[in-house]
TORKOL-4160 file (C-alpha; in steps of 0.2 Angstrom, whole numbers, padded with zeros to 4 digits, m for minus):
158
<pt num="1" X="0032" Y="m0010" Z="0002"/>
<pt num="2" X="0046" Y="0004" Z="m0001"/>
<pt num="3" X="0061" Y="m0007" Z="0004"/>
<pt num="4" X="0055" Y="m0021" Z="m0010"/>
<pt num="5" X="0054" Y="m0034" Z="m0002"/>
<pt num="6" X="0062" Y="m0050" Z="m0006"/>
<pt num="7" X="0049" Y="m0064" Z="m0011"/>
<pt num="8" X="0051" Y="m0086" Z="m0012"/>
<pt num="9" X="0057" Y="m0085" Z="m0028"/>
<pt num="10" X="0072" Y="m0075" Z="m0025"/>
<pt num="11" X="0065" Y="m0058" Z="m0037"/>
<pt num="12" X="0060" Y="m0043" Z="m0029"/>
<pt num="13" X="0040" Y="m0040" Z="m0023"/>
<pt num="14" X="0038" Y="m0027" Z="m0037"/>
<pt num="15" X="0047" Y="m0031" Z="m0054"/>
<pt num="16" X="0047" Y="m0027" Z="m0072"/>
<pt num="17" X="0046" Y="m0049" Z="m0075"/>
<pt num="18" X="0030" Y="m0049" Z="m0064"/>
<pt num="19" X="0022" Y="m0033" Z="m0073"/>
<pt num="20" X="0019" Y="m0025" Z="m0058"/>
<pt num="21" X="0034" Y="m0012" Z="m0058"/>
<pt num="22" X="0030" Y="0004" Z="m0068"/>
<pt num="23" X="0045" Y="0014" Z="m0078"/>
<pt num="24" X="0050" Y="0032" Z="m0072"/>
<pt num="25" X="0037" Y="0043" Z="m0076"/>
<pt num="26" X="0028" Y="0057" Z="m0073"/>
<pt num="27" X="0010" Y="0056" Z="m0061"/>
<pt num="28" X="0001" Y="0059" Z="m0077"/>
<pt num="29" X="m0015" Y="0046" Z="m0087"/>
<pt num="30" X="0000" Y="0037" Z="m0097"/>
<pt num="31" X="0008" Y="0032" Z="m0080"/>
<pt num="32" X="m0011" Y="0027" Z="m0072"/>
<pt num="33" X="m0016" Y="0018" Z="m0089"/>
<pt num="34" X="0000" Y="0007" Z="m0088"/>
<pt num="35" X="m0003" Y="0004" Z="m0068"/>
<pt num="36" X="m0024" Y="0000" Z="m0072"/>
<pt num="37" X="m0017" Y="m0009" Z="m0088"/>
<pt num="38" X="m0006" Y="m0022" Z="m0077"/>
<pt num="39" X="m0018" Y="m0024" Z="m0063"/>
<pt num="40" X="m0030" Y="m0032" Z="m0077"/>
<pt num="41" X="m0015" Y="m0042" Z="m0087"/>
<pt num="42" X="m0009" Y="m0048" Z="m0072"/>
<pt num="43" X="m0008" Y="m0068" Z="m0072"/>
<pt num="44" X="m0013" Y="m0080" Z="m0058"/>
<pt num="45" X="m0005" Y="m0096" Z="m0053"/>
<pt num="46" X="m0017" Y="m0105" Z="m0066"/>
<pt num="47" X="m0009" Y="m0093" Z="m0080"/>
<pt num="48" X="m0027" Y="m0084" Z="m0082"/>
<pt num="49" X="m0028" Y="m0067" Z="m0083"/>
<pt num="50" X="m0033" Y="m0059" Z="m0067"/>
<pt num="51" X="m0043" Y="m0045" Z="m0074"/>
<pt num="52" X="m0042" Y="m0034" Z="m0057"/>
<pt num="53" X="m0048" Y="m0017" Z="m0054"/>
<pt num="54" X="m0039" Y="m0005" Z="m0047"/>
<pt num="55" X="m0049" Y="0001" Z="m0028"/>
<pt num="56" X="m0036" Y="0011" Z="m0018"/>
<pt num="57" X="m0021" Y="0023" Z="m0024"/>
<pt num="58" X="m0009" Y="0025" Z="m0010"/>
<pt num="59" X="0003" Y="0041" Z="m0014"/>
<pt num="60" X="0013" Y="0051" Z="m0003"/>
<pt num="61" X="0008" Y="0067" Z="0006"/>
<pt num="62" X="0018" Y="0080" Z="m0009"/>
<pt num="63" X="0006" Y="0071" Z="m0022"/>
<pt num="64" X="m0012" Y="0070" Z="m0015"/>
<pt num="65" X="m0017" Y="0084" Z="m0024"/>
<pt num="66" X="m0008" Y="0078" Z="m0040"/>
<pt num="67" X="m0018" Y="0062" Z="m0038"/>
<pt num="68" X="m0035" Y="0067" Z="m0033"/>
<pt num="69" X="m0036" Y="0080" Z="m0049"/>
<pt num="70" X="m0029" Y="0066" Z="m0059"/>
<pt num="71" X="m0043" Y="0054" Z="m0054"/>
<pt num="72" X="m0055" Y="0068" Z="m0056"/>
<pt num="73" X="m0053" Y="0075" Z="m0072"/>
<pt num="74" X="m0052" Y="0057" Z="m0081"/>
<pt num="75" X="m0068" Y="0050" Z="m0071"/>
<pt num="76" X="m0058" Y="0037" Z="m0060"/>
<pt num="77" X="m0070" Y="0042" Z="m0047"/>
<pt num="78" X="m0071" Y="0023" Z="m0042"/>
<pt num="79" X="m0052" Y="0024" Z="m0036"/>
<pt num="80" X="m0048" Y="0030" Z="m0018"/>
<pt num="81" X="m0035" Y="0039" Z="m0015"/>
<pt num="82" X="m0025" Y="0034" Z="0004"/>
<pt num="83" X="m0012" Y="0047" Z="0008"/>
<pt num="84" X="0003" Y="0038" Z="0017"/>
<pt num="85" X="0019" Y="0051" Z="0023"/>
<pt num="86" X="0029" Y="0035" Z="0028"/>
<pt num="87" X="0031" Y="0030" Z="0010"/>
<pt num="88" X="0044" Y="0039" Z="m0002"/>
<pt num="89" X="0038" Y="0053" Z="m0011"/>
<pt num="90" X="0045" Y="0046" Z="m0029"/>
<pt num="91" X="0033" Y="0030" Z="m0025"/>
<pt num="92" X="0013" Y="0026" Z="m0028"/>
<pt num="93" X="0003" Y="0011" Z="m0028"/>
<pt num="94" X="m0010" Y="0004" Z="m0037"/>
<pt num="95" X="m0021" Y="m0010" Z="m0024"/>
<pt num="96" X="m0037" Y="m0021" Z="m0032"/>
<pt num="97" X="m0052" Y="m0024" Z="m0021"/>
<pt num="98" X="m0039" Y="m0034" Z="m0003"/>
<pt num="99" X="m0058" Y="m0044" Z="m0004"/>
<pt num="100" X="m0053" Y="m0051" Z="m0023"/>
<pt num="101" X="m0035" Y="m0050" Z="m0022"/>
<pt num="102" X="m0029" Y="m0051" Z="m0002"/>
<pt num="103" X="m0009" Y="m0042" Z="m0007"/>
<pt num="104" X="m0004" Y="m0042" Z="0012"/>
<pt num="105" X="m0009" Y="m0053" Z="0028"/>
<pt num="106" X="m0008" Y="m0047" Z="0044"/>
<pt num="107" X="0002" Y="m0056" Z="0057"/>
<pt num="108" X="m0004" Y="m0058" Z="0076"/>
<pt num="109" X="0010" Y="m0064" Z="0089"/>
<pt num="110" X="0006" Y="m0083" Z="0097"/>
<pt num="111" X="m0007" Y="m0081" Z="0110"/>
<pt num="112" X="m0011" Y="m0064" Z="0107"/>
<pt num="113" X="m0030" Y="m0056" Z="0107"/>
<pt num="114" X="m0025" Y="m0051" Z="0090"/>
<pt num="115" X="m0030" Y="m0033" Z="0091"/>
<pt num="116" X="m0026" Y="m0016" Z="0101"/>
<pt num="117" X="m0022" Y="m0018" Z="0118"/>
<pt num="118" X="m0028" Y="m0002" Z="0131"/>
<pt num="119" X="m0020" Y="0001" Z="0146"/>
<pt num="120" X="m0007" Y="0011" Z="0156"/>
<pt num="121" X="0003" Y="0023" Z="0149"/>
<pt num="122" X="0021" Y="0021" Z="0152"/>
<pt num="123" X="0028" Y="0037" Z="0154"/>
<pt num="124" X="0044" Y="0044" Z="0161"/>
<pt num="125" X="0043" Y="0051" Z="0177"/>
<pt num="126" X="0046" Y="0070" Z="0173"/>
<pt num="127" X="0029" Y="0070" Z="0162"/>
<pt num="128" X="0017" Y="0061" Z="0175"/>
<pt num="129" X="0011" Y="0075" Z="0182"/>
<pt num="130" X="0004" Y="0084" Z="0164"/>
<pt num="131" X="m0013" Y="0091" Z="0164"/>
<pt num="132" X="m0024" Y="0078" Z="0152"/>
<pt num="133" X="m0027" Y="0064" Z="0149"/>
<pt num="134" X="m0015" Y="0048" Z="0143"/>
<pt num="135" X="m0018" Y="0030" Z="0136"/>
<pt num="136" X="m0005" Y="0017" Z="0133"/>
<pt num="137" X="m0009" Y="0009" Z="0116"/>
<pt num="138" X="0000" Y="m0007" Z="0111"/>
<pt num="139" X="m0004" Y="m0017" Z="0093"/>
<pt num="140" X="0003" Y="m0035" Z="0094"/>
<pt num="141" X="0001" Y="m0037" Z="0076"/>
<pt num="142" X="0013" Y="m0035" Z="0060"/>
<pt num="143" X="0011" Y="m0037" Z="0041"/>
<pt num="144" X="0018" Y="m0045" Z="0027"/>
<pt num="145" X="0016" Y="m0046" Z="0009"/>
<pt num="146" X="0010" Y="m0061" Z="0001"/>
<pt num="147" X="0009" Y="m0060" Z="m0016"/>
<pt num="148" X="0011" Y="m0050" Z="m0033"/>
<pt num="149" X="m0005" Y="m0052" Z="m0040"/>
<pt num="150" X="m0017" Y="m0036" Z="m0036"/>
<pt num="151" X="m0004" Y="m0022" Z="m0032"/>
<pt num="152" X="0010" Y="m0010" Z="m0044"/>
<pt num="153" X="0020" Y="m0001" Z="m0039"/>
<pt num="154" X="0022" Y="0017" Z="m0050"/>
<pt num="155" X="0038" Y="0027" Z="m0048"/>
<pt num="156" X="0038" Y="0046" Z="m0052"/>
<pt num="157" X="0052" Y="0056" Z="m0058"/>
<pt num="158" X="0062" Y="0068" Z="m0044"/>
């Protein structure tokens, strides 16, 4: 979600026209009331509002503590907080209930058993003969994002 994505319709996954881009801001309750706020005014394909809830808030590792105080001392106990170090620092997220309001789909190669394949390690010769034990993972699966509704995108001051 950090490179923005391109949708159909030519506009970027997360912006400002689509209500799900937050302004500059501290991680602070004005910034959370406007990301809760959008979830809920969000509008469906029928023009409805969608009225979501936010479930999970994804942050970066420098503001777990930031966020889990946050959520604490204003009662959002109904929102998780998932600590992601591969997204940028200046970024969070807001997702509704993936049950309600599916943001992302997973994608399986044709023909796969669409899952986590065990098997052989495959390692380079020099390291063969470690102490311990090895297991060769592969995951034949990718994900895509599918649409704007149930998902904002908060972005923090440096």
């Amino acid at each position: 979600f950090d490179s923005n994505p391109m949708r159909c319709d030519e506009m970027a996954m997360f912006h400002a026209a689509h209500g799900n881009l937050g302004t500059v801001a501290a991680l602070a309750l004005p910034s959370l009331s406007a990301g809760t706020a959008a979830l809920r005014n969000m509008l469906l394909p029928s023009g409805e509002k969608a009225n979501l809830e936010a479930k999970f808030m994804v942050v970066s590792p420098l503001y777990e503590l930031t966020a889990l105080g946050l959520l604490k001392d204003y009662g959002a106990d109904s929102i998780q907080i998932i600590v992601a170090p591969w997204i940028e620092s200046t970024n969070w997220y807001l997702v509704s209930d993936p049950l309600i309001a599916p943001t992302v789909s997973l994608l399986y190669l044709k023909g796969s058993s669409r899952g986590v394949v065990v098997g052989k390690p495959r390692l380079p010769d020099d390291q063969r003969s470690r102490d311990g034990i090895s297991i060769g993972l592969r995951f034949d699966v990718g994900a895509v994002p599918v649409v704007r509704v149930g998902i904002y995108k908060g972005r923090l001051r440096r």
